[in-house]
C-alpha positions in Angstrom: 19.2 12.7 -1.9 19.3 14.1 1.8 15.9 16.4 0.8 13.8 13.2 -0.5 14.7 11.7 2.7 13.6 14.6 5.0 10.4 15.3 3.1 9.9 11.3 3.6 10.2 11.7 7.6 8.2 14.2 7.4 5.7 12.6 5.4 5.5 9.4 7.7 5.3 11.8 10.9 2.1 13.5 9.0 0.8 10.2 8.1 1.1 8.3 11.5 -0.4 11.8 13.1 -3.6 10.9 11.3 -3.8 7.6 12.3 -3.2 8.2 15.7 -5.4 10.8 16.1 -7.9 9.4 14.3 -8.1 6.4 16.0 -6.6 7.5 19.5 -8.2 11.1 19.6 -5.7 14.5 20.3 -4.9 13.7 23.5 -4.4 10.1 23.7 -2.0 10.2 20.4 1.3 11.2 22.1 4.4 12.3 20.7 5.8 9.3 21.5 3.4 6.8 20.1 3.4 9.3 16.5 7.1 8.6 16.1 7.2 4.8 16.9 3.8 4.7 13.9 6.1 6.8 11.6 9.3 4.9 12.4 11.3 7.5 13.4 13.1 8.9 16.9 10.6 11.1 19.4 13.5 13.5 18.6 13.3 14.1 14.9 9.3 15.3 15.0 10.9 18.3 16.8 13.3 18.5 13.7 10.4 19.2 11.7 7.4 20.5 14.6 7.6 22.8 17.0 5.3 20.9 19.5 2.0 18.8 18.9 0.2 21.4 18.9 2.1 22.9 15.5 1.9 19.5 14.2 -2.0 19.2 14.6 -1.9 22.2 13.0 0.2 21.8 9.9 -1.5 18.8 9.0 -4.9 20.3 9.5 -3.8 23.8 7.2 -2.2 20.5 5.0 -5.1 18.4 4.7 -7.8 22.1 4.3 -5.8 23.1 1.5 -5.8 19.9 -0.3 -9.8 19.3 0.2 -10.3 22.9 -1.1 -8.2 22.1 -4.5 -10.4 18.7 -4.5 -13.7 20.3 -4.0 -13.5 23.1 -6.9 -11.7 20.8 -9.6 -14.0 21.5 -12.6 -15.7 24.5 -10.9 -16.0 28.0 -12.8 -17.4 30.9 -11.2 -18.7 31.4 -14.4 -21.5 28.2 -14.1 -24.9 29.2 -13.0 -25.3 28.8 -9.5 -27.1 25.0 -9.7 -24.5 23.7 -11.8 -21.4 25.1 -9.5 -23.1 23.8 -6.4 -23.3 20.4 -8.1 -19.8 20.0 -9.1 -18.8 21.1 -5.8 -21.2 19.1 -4.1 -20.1 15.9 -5.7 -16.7 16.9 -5.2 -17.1 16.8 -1.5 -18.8 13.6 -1.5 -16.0 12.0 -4.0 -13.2 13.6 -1.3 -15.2 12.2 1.5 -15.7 8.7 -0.2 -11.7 8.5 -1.3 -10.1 10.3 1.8 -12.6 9.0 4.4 -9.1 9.3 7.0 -8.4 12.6 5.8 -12.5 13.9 6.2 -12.6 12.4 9.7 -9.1 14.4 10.7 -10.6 17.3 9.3 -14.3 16.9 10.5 -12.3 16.4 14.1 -10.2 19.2 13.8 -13.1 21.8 12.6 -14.6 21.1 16.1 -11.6 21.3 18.8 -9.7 24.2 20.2 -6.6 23.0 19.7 -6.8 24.7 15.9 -5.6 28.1 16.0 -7.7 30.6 15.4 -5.3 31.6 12.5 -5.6 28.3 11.2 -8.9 27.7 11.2 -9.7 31.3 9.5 -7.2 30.1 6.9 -9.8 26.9 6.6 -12.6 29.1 5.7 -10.4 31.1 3.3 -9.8 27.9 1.4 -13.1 26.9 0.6 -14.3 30.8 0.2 -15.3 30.3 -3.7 -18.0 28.0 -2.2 -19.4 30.9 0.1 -18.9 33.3 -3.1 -21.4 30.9 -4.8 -24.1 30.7 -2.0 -23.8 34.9 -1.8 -24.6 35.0 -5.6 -27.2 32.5 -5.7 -28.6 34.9 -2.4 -28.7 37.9 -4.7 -29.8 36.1 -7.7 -33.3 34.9 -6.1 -32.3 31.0 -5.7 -30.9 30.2 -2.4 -32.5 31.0 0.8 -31.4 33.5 3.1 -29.8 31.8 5.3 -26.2 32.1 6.9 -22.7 30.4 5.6 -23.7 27.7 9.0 -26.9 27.6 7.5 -26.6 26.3 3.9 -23.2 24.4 5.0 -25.1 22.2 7.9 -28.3 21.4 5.2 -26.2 21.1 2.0 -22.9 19.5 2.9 -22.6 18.0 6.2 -25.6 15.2 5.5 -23.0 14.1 3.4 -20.8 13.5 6.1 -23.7 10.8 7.2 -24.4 9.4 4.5 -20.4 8.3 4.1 -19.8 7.0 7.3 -23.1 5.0 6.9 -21.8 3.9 3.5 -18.3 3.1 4.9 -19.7 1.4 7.9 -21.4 -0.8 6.2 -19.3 -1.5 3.7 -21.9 -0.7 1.3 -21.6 1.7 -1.8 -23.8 4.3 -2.5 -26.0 3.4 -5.5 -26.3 6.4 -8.6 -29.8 6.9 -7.4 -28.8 7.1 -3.8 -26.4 10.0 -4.7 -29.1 11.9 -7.0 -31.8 11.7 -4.1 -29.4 12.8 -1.7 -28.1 15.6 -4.0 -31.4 16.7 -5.1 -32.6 16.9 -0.6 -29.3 18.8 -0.7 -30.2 21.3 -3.2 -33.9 21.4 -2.3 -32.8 22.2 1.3 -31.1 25.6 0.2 -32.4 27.1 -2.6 -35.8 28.6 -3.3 
């Protein structure tokens, strides 16, 4: 009984961390304001956190490592190189259209120095079968030459836009809005 409890704490500190921060930013989401959203004593984050900082990072490694098991769901290594970036591609836009809290802690994250080095290597790690895919596409004649920043900033990241507009406007993206957008996506990166 005591363990469900714990993991429950713990939960609610993770989940009022990316509220805070999400709506607060890093540095105006203190410790203090984190425990009084999770419902618990400034005290017991320390029971589970060494400082922010650790917590920022937890969740982040947290958050990675379930939006790399979302991404490649359904993915072989196996498909031809079209039909792997096209699961993984509507993967990421399925994570970023279900988990838009989640994206926009992550998204934050990727660009502050408060991730460890460590950490954010570990990031990159996760979503390596993605960069695996772009490499053997490079060799087999049908993706560009271009770097991992490259094909992630003209293949995934107008995703990003596309979402927030979406979410924004409360609007859903139509079937034919997604195929456009995955076709510029493709069109952008291979040859």
């Amino acid at each position: 009984m005591e363990k469900v409890k714990v993991q429950n704490k713990r939960e609610a500190i993770l989940k009022a961390t990316l509220k805070m921060v999400n709506n607060h930013g890093f540095h105006a989401a203190p410790m203090s304001m984190i425990s009084k959203q999770a419902g618990v004593s400034p005290g017991t984050i320390y029971l589970y956190f060494e400082n922010k900082e650790d917590l920022i990072n937890t969740l982040y490694r947290e958050l990675k490592a379930k939006f790399a098991e979302m991404i490649f769901s359904g993915f072989d290594s196996d498909m031809t190189v079209l039909d792997g970036f096209k699961v993984i591609w509507g993967n990421v836009l399925a994570y970023k259209c279900n988990e838009p809290e989640e994206a926009l802690f992550i998204e934050q994250c990727d660009n502050t120095p408060m991730i460890s080095d460590e950490n954010k290597q570990k990031g990159y790690q996760a979503i390596q079968p993605l960069y695996d895919l772009w490499e053997r596409g490079q060799r087999e004649g049908v993706v560009k030459p271009f770097s991992r920043i490259m094909l992630f900033s003209f293949s995934l990241l107008p995703i990003l836009y596309l979402v927030k507009e979406s979410l924004r406007n409360e609007t859903s993206l139509s079937t034919v809005d997604i195929e456009n957008a995955f076709k510029a996506s493709w069109d952008a990166i291979s040859l």
